[in-house]
N, C-alpha and C positions, 0 to 999 in steps of 0.2 A: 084589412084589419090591422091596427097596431097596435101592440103593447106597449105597456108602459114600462120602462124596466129603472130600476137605481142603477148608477155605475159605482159597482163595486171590483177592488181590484179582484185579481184574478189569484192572489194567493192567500186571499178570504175566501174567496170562493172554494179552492181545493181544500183548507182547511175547513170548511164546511162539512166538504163530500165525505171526505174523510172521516170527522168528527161522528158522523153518521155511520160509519161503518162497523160493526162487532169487532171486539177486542182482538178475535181472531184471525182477521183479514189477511190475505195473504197479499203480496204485491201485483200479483194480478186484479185481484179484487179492487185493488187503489187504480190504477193503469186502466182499468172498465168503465169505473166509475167518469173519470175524468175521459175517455173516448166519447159515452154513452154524449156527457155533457157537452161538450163540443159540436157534436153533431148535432142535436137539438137546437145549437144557439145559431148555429150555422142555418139549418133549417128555418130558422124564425127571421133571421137577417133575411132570406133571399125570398122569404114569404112578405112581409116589410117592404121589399125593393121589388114587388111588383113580378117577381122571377116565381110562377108556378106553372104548375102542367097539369092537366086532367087525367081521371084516370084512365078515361080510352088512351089517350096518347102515350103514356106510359106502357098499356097493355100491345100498341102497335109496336113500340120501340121494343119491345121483350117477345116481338111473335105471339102474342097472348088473345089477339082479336081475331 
């Protein structure tokens, strides 16, 4: 499965998250925001590039099966 994404920079982007945030955000609030993102994009590239696992295989790798 791929997505289609626009390349947009990356200080558009944080000003986005940000933008999004209530007046009263504190710096962690900003700093989550931008981990949470990250990880997701991350998550989508290696989904993208063919790199996934199941979830038995995950569940064996964690003792979980």
């Amino acid at each position: 499965m791929k997505t289609k994404t626009k390349t947009v920079s990356a200080k558009k982007q944080a000003r986005r998250l940000i933008d999004k945030l209530p007046a009263s955000a504190s710096w962690d609030d900003v700093m989550q925001q931008i981990f949470v993102r990250q990880k997701i994009e991350a998550g989508i590239t290696d989904l993208n590039a063919g790199r996934r696992h199941s979830q038995a295989s995950i569940k064996r790798e964690f003792g979980l099966a």
